[in-house]
N, C-alpha and C positions, 0 to 999 in steps of 0.2 A: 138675751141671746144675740142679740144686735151688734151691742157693741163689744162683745168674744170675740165674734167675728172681725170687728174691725179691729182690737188689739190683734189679734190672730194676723190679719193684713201686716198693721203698723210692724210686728214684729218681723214676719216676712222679708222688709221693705228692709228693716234695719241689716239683720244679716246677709241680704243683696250687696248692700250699698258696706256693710264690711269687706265680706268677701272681693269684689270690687277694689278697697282700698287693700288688702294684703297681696293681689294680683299686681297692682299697679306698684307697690314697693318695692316686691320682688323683682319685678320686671329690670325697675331702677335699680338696681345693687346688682343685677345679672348684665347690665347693657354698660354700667359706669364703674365695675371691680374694682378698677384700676382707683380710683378719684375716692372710692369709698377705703379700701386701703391705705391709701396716702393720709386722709382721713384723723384716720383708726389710730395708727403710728404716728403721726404728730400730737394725738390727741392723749392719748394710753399708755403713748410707752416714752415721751420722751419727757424728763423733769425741766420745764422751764423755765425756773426759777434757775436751776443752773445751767442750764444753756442761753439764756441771757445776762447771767454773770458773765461767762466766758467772752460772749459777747461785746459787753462792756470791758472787760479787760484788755481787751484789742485784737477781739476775734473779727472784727467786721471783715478789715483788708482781705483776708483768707477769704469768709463767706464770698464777699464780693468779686473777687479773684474766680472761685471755685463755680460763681456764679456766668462769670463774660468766656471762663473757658468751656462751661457745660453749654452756654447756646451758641456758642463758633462754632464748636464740635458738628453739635445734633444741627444747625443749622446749614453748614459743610455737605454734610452727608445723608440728608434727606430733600426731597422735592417738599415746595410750598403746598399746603393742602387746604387748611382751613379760609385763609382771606386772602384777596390780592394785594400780597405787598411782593417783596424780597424773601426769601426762604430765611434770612439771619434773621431781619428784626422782627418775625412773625414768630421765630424760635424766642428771642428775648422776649415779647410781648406774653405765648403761653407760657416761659419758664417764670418770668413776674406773677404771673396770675397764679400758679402752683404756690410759689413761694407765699405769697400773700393769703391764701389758702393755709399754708404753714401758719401765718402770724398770725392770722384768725384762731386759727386753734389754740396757740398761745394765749392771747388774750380771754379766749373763752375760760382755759385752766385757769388763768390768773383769778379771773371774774367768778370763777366754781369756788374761788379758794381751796383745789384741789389740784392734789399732783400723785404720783404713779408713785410705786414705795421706793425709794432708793437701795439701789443692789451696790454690794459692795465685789467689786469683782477682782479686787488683789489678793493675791496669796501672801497668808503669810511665810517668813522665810524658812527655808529647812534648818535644821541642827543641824552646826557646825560651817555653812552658810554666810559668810556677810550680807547685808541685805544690798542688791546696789550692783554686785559680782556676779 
C-alpha cells in the first residue's frame, strides 16, 4: 500500500513539473511571436537549397545592399533601446543577429536533409497568347 502511495506521489510530481513546462513554453512563444515567426518562415517555408543557389549566383550584393539599407533605415528612425552604443550600429548588430538566425535555420534544413515542397507558381499561358507578351 506503501509504495501506491508513493507512485501516486511520484506521479503527482511528474504532472506538476509537466504542467510547469507547457506554462513556461507558452509563456515563451506569447512573450517572443515575433522571433518564433521569423523562426517558422525561415525554417517551413523557404527552400534553401534554392535560395542559396540564387545566392551563389550573385544574389549576395543585393542581400547585402537590402541588408545596410534595412539597418540605416530602422536605425534612422528609431531611438537606441537595447545596449549603449549609437542607434545605427545597434540596428546592424540586431539585424545580423536576425539574419544569422535566418542561416541557422538554413543549415539546420540542410542538416534535416529536408525542405518545404516546391510550389510552382507560373501560369501557364492562355490560348492564343504568346508566352513573354
Amino acid at each position: 500500500m506503501e509504495s501506491l502511495i508513493e507512485i501516486g506521489s511520484a506521479l503527482g510530481q511528474v504532472i506538476a513539473a509537466l504542467w510547469l513546462l507547457l506554462q513556461t513554453i507558452v509563456f515563451a512563444v506569447a512573450t517572443h511571436w515575433v522571433m518564433v515567426a521569423w523562426i517558422c518562415f525561415w525554417l517551413f517555408l523557404v527552400r534553401w537549397a534554392d535560395f542559396s543557389a540564387q545566392l551563389q549566383k550573385g544574389g549576395w550584393p543585393a542581400f547585402g545592399l537590402l541588408y545596410v539599407i534595412t539597418a540605416l533605415t530602422w536605425g534612422l528612425v528609431t531611438e537606441p533601446s537595447y545596449i549603449n552604443a549609437p542607434s545605427i550600429l545597434e540596428k546592424f548588430l540586431l539585424l545580423a543577429f536576425w539574419i544569422a538566425i535566418a542561416f541557422m535555420c538554413g543549415a539546420l534544413q540542410e542538416a534535416a536533409g529536408w525542405a518545404p515542397q516546391k510550389i510552382d507558381i507560373h501560369l501557364p499561358p492562355e490560348d492564343g497568347v504568346k508566352a513573354g507578351h
